[in-house]
N, C-alpha and C positions, 0 to 999 in steps of 0.2 A: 378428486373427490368423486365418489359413486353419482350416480344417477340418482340411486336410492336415497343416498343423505341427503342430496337437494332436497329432494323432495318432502323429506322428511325434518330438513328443516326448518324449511317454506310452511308445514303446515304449521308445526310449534311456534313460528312466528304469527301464523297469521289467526291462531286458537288466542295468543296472547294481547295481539289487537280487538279480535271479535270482543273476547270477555273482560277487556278493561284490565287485567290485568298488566301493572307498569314493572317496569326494570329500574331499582329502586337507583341507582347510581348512587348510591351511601357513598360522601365526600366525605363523611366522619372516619369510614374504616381505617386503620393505622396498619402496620405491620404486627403489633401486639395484639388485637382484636382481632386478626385474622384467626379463621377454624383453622388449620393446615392441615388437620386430619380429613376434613370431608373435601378441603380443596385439592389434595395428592392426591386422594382416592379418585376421583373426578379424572383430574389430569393423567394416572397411571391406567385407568378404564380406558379413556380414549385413546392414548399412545397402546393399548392391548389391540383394540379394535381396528387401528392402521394394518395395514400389510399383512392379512393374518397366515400369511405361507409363513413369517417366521417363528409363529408360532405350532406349527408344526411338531407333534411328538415331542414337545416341550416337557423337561424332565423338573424343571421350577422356575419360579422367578424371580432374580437377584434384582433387590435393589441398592442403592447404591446412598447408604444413607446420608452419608457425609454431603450432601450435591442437595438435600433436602432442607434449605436453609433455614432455620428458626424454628423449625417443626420440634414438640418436646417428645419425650418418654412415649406418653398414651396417647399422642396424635399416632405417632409411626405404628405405637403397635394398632390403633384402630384401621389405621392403612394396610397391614398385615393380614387384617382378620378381615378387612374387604374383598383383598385381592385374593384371600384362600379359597371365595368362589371358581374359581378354575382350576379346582381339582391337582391343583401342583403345590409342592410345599415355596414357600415365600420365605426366601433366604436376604440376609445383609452383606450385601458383599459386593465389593467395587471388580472391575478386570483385573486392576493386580489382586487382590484378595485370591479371586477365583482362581489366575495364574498358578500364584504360588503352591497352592491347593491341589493343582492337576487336572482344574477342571476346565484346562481351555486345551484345545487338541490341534490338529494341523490346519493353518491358515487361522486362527486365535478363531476357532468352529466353539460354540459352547453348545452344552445338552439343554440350556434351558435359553429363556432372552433375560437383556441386562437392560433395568430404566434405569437411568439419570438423567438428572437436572442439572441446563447447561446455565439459564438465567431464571431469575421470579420478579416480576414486576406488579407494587401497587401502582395505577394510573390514574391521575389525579380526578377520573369521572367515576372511580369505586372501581373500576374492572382490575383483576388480574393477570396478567400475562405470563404465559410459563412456556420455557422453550425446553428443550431436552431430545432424549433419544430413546429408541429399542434396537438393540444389536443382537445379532442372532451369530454372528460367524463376522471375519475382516471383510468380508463384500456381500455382506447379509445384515446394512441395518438403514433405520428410519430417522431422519431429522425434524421434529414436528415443531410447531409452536400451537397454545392452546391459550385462548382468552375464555374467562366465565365472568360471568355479572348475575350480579342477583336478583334474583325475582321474585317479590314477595317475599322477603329475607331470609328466599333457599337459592346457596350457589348453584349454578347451575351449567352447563356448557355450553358457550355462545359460539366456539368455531374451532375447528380444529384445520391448520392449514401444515401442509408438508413441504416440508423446505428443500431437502433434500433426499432423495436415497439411492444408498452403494448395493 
């Protein structure tokens, strides 16, 4: 993790201390109550923001919706219309999809990066957990996991930690 994101978010922490503002730990949330539009959009933001050489001359960005578990219709497409801030078209498509397609090249190299979701956990204190990837290329990708809790009953990103990367 940068320097910068410590610090950055050290301060969010400690803006959320000063002003009293709490981390609602909702033990009511279910998996049916969950937003999943604004919780992927979240999680697919900060898996953007990891490692951004592989984003590099990015031609778009597949996701991989199947791996988006329980998400409906207008959560994905709201996920869609979030992530079209980066100027690249926002595709559904898994590596075999893209595969068959042609759109994976020597060493499985793609022109754009691929998110999927490897697990999604409710955690019995209201947080979320969400593990997943961004691959750029077969030795060009990110294994993240991403917890958010709510605050003032807007999700929000409480850490983003790297698990691994090829």
């Amino acid at each position: 993790m940068s320097i910068f994101r410590v610090k950055l978010i050290s301060f969010i922490l400690m803006t959320l201390i000063i002003s009293g503002c709490a981390i609602d730990n909702n033990t009511d949330e279910t998996y049916e109550t969950l937003d999943y539009g604004i919780i992927y959009s979240l999680v697919f933001d900060a898996f953007i923001l990891e490692d951004e050489g592989l984003n590099s001359d990015m031609t778009y960005i597949a996701i991989d919706v199947e791996s988006m578990s329980r998400a409906k219709t207008d959560e994905v497409t709201y996920v869609f219309e979030q992530l079209s801030k980066y100027g690249v078209e926002v595709i559904d498509e898994s590596f075999e999809s893209l595969k068959s397609k042609g759109l994976v090249g020597a060493g499985n190299s793609l022109e754009g990066i691929l998110l999927e979701v490897s697990s999604f956990e409710l955690t019995e204190d209201g947080r979320v957990v969400v593990n997943g990837s961004k691959s750029r290329s077969g030795d060009g990708a990110i294994f993240l996991e991403c917890s958010l809790i709510k605050v003032d009953g807007v999700w929000t990103l409480g850490y983003t930690d790297v698990k691994m990367i090829s």
